[in-house]
C-alpha positions as CSV (number, residue, x, y, z in Angstrom):
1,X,103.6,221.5,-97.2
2,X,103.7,221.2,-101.1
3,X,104.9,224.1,-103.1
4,X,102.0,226.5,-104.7
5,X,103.5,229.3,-106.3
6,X,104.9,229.5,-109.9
7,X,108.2,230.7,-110.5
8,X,107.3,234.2,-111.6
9,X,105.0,233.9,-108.7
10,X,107.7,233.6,-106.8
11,X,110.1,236.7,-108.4
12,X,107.4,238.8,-108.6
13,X,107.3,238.5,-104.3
14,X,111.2,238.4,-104.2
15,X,112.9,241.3,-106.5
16,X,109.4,243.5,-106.1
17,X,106.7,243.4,-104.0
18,X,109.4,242.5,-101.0
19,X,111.5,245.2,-102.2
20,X,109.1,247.8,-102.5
21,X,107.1,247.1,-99.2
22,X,111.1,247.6,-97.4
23,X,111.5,251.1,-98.8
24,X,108.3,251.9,-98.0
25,X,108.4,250.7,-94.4
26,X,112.2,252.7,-94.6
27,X,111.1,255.9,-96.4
28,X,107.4,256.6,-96.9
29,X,105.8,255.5,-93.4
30,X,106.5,255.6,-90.1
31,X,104.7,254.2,-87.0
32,X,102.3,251.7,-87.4
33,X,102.0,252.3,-91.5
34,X,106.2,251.3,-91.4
35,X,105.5,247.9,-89.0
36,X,102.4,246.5,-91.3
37,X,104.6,247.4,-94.5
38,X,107.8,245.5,-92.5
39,X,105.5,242.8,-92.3
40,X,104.3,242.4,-95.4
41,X,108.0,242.3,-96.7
42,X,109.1,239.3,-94.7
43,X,106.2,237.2,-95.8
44,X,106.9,238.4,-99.1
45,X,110.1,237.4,-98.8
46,X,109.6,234.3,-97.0
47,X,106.7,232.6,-99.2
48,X,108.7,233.7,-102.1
49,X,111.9,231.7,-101.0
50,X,110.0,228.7,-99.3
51,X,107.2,228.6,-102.5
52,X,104.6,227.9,-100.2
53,X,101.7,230.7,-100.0
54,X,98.9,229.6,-96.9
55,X,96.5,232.1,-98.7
56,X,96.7,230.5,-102.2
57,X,96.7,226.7,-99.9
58,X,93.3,228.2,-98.8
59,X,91.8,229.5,-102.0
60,X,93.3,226.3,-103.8
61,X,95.6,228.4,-106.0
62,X,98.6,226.5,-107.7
63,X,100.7,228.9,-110.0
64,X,103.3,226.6,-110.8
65,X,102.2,225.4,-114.2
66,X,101.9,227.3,-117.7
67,X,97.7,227.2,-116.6
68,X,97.1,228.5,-113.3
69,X,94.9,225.9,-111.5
70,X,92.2,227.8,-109.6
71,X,89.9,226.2,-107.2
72,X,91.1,222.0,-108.4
């Protein structure tokens, strides 16, 4: 499993995407709305602290240079 996302890839998931989708889930949903948005968080979370995204893997994204490598 090689590494795929860049490092502000990687914040970006970690200090706000994750964050956001949590106080969503906390204070703006409930039900269903507050499990997908729980979800989301902890893959955010996850694929931020592992650097390994299976979505970019599929669309052959790399983000870790200065030039994002689309489709090599």
């Amino acid at each position: 499993m090689k590494q795929n996302m860049g490092t502000i890839d990687r914040a970006m998931r970690f200090f706000v995407i994750g964050p956001l989708a949590t106080w969503g889930a906390v204070a703006g949903f409930s039900g269903f709305g507050s499990v997908v948005l729980y979800a989301v968080a902890a893959i955010m979370f996850l694929t931020a602290l592992v650097g390994f995204c299976p979505i970019y893997a599929l669309l052959h994204i790399d983000t870790r240079s200065q030039t994002a490598r689309i489709g090599a």
